[in-house]
C-alpha positions in Angstrom: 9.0 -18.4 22.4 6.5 -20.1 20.5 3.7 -16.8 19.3 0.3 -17.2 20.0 -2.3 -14.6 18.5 -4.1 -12.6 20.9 -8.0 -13.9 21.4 -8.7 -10.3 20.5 -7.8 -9.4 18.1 -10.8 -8.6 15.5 -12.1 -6.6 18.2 -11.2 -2.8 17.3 -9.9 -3.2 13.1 -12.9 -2.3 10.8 -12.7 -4.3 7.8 -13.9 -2.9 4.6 -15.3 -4.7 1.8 -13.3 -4.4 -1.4 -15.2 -2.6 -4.5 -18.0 -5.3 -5.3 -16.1 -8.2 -4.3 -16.4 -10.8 -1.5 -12.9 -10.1 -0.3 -12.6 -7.6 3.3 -9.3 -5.8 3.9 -8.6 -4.1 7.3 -9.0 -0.4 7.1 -5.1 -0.3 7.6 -2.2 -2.9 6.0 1.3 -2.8 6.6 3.4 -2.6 4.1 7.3 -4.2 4.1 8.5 -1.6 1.4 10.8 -0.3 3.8 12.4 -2.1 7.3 11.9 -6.0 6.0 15.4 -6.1 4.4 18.8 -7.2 5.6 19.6 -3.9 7.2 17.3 -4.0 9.5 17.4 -6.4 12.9 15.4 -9.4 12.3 14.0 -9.4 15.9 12.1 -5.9 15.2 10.6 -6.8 12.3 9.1 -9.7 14.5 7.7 -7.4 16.5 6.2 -5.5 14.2 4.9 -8.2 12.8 3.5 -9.9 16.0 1.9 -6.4 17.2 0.3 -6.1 13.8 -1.7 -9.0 13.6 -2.1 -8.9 17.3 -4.2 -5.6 16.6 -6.3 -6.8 13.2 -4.0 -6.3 10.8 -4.6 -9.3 8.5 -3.1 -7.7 5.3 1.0 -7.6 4.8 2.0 -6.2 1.4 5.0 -7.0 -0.6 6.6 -7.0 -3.7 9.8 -8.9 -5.5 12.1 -6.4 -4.9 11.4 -5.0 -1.6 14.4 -4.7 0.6 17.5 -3.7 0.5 18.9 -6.5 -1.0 16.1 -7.1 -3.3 13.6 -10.1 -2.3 15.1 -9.7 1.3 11.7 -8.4 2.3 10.1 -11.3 0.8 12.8 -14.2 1.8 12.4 -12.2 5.6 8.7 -12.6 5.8 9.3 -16.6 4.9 11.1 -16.9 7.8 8.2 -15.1 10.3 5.4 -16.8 8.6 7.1 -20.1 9.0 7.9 -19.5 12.4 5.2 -17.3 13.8 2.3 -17.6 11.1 1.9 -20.4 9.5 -1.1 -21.9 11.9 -3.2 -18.6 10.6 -2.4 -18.4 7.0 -6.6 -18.6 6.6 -6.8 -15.6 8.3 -3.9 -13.8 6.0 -4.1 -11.7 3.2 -0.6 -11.6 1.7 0.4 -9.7 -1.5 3.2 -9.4 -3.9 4.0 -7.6 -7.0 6.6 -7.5 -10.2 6.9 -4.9 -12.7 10.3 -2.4 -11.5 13.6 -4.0 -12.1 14.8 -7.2 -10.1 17.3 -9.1 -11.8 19.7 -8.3 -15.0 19.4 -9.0 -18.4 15.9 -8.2 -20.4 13.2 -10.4 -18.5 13.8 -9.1 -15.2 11.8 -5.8 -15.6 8.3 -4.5 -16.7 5.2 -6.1 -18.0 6.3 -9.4 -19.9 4.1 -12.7 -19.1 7.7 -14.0 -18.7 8.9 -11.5 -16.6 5.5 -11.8 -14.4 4.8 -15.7 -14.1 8.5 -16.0 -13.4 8.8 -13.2 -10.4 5.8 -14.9 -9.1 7.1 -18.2 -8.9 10.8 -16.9 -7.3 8.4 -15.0 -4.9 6.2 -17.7 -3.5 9.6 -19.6 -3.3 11.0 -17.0 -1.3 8.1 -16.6 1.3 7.5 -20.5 1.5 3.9 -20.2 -0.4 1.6 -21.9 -2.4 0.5 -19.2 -3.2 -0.7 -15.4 -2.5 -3.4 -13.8 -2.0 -3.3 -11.0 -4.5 -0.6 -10.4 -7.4 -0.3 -6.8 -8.9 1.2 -6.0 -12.4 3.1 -3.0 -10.2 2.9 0.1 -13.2 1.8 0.1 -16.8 4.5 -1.3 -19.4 4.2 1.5 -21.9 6.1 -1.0 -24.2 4.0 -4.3 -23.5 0.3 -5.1 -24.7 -2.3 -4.7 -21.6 -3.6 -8.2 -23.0 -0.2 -9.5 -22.3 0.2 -8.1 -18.8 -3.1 -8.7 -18.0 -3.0 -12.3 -19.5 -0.3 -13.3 -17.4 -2.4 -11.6 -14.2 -5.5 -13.7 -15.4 -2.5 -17.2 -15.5 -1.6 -16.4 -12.1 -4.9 -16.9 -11.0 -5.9 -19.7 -13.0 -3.0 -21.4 -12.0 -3.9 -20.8 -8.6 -0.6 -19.8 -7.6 -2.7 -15.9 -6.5 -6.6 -15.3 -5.9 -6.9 -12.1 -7.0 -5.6 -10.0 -9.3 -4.5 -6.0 -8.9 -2.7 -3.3 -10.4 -1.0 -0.3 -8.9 -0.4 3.0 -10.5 -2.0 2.3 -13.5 -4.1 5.7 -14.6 -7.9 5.8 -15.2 -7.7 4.8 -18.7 -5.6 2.2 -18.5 -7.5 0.9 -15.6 -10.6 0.6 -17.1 -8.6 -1.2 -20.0 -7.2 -3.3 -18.0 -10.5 -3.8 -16.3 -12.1 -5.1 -19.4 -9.3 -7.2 -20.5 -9.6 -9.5 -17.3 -13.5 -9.2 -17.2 -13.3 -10.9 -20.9 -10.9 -13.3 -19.9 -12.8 -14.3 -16.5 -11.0 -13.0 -13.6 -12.1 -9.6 -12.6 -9.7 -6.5 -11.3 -10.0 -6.4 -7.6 -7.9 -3.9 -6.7 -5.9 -0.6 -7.6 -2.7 0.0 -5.3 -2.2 3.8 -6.0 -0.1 6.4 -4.2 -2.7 8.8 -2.6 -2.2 11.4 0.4 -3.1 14.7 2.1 -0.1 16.4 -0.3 -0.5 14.0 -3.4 -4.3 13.9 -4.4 -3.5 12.7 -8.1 -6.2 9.9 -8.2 -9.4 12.5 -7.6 -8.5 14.4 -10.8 -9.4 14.3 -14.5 -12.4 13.0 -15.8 -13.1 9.9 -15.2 -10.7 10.6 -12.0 -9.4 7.1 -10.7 -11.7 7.1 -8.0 -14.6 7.0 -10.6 -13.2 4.5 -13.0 -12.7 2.0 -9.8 -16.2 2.4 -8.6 -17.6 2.3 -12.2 -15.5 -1.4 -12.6 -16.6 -2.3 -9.4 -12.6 -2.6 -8.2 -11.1 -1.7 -4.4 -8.4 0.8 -3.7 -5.3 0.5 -1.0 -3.5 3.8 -1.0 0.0 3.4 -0.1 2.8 5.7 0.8 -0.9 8.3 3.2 2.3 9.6 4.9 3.5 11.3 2.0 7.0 9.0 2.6 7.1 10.5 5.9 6.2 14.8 5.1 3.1 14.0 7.0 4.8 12.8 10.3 5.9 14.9 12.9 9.5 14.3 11.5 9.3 17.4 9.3 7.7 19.9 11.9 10.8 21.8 12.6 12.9 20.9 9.4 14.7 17.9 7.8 16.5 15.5 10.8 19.5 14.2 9.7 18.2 10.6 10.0 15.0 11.1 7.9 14.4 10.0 4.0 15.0 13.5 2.8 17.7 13.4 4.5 19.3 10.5 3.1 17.5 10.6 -0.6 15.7 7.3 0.6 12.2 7.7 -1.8 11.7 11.2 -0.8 14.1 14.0 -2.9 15.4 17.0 0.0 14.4 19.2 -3.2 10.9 18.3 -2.8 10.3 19.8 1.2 10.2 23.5 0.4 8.9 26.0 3.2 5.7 26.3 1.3 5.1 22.8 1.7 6.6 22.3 5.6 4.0 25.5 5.8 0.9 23.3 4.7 2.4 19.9 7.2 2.2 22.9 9.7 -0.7 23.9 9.2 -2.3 20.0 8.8 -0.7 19.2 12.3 -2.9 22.4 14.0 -6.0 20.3 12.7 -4.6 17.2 13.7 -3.6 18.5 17.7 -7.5 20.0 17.4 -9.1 16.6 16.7 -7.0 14.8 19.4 -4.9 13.0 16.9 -1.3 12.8 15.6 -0.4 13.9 12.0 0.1 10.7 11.1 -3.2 9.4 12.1 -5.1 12.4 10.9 -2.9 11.6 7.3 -4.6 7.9 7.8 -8.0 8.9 9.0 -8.4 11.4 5.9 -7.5 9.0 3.3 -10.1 6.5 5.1 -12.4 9.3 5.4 -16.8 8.6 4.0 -16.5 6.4 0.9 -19.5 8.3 -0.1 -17.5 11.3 -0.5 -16.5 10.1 -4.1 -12.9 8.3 -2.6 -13.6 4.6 -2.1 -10.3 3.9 -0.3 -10.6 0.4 1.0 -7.3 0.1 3.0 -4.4 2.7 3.8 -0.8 0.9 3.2 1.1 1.6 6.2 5.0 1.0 6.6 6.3 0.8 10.3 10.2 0.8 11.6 9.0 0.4 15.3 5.9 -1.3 17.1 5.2 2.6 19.0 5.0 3.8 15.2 2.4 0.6 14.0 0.7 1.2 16.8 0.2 5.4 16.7 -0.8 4.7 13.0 -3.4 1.7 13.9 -5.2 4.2 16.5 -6.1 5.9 13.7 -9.0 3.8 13.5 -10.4 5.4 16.7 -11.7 8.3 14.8 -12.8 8.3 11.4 -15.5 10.7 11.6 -14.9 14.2 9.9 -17.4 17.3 10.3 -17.6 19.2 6.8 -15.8 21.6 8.6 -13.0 19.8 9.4 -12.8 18.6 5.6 -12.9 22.3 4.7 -10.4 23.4 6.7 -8.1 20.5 5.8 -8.5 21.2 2.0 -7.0 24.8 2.7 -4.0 22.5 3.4 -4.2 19.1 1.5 -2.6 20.7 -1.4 -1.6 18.6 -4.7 3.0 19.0 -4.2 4.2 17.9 -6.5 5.8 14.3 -5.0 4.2 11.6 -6.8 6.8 9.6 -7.6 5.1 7.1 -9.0 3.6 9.2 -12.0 4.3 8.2 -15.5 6.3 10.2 -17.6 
């Protein structure tokens, strides 16, 4: 059946502006790290999909080698936008990223300009692009010059095969490097992708903490993995299900759920049932919490395996507001664990 958009669907997303660019994203993306590959039926990720956009999500997030097998994510998505989302690729912000491993041999991994320019190309092939709308250099190559990574962002741009250019889990230094680099060669950094939750609050520390080095470049944020892969669900209430991501060592270690830390998602989810709202959407809401409050979180990244999960994270949306109270209370909690994955060694 041939998918037509609902008419409403701008009605109830905020869109945020992204740092001091022209660019909106919704307040929430979706992200196709997990549940876009092979292994997972073809007809639900449609209908993720469909429900996504059909509630103001205009943002889908990839990268080369999301999956499992790697690009499956990507070469997946070709096939909805070709048959579902083609007539509203205007209205689509689409990402993709290179920088972990994806194929053999030495030019397959990291920060090269070959490694970069040549993911990208493989990537637009697999999704049937011209080209995307943003392109991340995916974490720092402690072994390849910024101006090289960087360069090849700025190429990708210039070659009009992305319109933006972003980084993820690059730390403050190196983003205001990498800042400057792209200012001097002409196209500015629009946005950091960081990990960033309730139980993984990296990006507010140091001095500049990320948070300031963004704001002071004039660059956007999009937080992913606000669920803590999954802690900060109701999943982990009562334990570790056998089906979960601890579980099964899928991005989230068994080692790293301690009773100490199932005793902070415990006492999160009291707050949550107090304000009316899920864990997971009081995870969501907190990231998206007052820019003003020093955390200038444009977007939170989402993953979804089922429409009833995209949709209880979406209704997040329906209250953003936070007392000082509440914020209190929740920093008693929204302890720093120890599960950034993410964070150079």
């Amino acid at each position: 059946m041939t998918y037509i958009a609902a008419e409403n669907r701008y009605e109830t997303m905020p869109y945020r502006r992204v740092g001091r660019s022209g660019l909106k994203l919704p307040a929430i993306s979706l992200g196709l790290w997990h549940n876009f590959g092979d292994d997972k039926p073809f007809e639900v990720q449609r209908a993720i999909l469909r429900r996504a956009f059909d509630l103001g999500v205009t943002h889908f997030d990839l990268a080369n080698n999301y999956g499992p097998p790697y690009g499956s994510a990507e070469t997946n998505f070709g096939r909805h936008f070709k048959d579902d989302f083609a007539p509203y690729r205007d209205e689509l912000i689409i990402s993709s990223k290179a920088g972990y491993d994806m194929w053999p041999g030495p030019y397959g991994n990291w920060g090269s300009r070959k490694y970069l320019l040549a993911s990208l190309d493989q990537s637009l092939g697999r999704m049937g692009l011209d080209y995307v709308d943003i392109f991340y250099s995916h974490r720092p190559d402690p072994e390849t010059p910024l101006e090289e990574t960087m360069g090849a962002l700025d190429q990708a741009v210039r070659s009009g095969k992305a319109l933006y250019a972003g980084i993820s889990s690059y730390t403050p230094e190196q983003t205001l490097e990498a800042a400057r680099i792209l200012k001097d060669l002409g196209t500015p950094l629009l946005i950091h992708q960081p990990s960033y939750s309730m139980l993984n609050r990296w990006t507010e520390q140091g001095s500049p903490s990320l948070y300031e080095a963004l704001e002071q470049v004039g660059a956007g944020a999009i937080a992913f993995s606000p669920l803590a892969q999954g802690m900060l669900t109701d999943r982990y209430l009562n334990g570790v299900p056998d089906d979960s991501r601890a579980a099964q060592d899928k991005s989230l270690d068994q080692s790293m759920i301690s009773p100490e830390k199932l005793d902070r998602v415990r006492g999160l989810n009291r707050i949550a049932e107090g304000r009316g709202q899920t864990l997971a959407q009081l995870a969501i809401a907190w990231i998206l919490r007052d820019q003003r409050r020093g955390t200038p979180v444009t977007s939170a990244l989402v993953g979804a395996s089922s429409v009833r999960q995209l949709e209880d994270s979406l209704a997040a949306v329906n209250n953003l507001d936070f007392t000082a109270e509440e914020l209190a209370a929740i920093d008693e909690f929204a302890v720093d664990s120890d599960i950034n994955l993410w964070a150079q060694k």
